[in-house]
C-alpha positions as CSV (number, residue, x, y, z in Angstrom):
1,X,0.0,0.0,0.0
2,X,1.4,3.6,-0.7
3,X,1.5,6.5,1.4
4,X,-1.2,9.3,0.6
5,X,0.1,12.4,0.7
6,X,-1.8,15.5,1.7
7,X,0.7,18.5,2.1
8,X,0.6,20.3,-0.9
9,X,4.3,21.3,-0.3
10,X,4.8,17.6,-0.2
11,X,2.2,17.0,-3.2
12,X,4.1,20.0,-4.9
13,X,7.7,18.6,-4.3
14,X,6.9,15.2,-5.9
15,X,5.4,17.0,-9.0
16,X,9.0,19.1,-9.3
17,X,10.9,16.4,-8.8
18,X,9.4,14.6,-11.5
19,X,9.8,17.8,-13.8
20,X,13.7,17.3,-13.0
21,X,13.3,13.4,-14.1
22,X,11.7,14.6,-16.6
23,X,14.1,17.5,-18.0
24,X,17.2,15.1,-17.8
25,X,16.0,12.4,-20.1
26,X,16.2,14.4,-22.8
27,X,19.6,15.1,-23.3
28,X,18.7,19.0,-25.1
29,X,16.3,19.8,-22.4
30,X,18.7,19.1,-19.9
31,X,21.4,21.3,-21.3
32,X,19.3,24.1,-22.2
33,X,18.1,23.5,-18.2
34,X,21.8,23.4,-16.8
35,X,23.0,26.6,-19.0
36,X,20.4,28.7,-17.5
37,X,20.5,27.6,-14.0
38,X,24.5,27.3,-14.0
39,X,24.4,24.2,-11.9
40,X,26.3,21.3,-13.1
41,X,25.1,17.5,-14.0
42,X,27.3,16.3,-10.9
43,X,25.2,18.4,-8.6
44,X,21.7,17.9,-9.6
45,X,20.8,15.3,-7.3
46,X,21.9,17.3,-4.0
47,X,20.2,20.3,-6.0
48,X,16.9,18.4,-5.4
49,X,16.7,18.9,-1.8
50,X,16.9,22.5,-2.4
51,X,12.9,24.0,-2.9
52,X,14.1,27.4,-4.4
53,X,16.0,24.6,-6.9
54,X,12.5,22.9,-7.3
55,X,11.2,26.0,-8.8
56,X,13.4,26.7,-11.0
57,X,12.4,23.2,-12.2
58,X,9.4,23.9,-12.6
59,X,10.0,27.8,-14.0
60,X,11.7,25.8,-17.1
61,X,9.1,23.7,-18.1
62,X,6.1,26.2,-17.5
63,X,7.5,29.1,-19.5
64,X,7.6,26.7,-22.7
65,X,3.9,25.6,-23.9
66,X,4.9,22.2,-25.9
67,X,7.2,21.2,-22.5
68,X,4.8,21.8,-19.8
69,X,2.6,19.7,-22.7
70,X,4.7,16.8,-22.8
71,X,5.3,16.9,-18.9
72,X,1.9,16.8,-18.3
73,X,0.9,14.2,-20.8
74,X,4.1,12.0,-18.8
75,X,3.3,12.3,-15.6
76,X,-0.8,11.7,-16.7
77,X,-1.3,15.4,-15.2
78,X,-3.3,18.3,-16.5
79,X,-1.0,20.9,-17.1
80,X,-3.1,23.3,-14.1
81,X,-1.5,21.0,-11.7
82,X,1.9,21.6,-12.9
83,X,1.1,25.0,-12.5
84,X,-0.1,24.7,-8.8
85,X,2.5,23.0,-7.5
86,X,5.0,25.8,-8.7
87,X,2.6,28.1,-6.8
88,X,2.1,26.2,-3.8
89,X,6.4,26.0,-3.7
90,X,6.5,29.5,-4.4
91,X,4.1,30.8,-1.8
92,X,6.0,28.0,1.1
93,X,9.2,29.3,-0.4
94,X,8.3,33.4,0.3
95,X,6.7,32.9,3.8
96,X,9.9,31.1,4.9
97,X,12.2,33.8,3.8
98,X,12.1,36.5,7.0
């Protein structure tokens, strides 16, 4: 049986972290993705832990119609939710900073 999850950071998390899977298998998405965030492949995975990191995840495949698309039609979500989850990190993200 799996865990439900009911946070939506948590819910949001998953869906950014799947984005990331999702950007690094395909190996043009992924460089276009590294250039603009300046990170290197090496550090993606500790990257991952890092919410402001998820939302830049998520940033890259939203601003492109076609890629937040094919994410969507991936991870069998509409793309709305893709877009909630970037809010949901985003709001968690601002209340936390003082």
């Amino acid at each position: 049986m799996t865990k439900r999850v009911h946070n939506a950071r948590e819910v949001a998390e998953i869906v950014a972290i799947q984005a990331l899977s999702f950007v690094a298998g395909e190996p043009t998405r992924l460089g276009a993705f590294l250039a603009e965030t300046g990170i290197g492949p090496e550090t993606l995975r500790s990257a991952a832990s890092d919410p402001q990191f998820l939302v830049s995840v998520l940033d890259f495949v939203l601003r492109d119609d076609a890629t937040v698309k094919a994410f969507a039609e991936s991870v069998e979500l509409h793309p709305t939710n893709i877009a909630a989850a970037r809010q949901a990190l985003g709001d968690i993200w601002e209340r936390d900073v003082p």
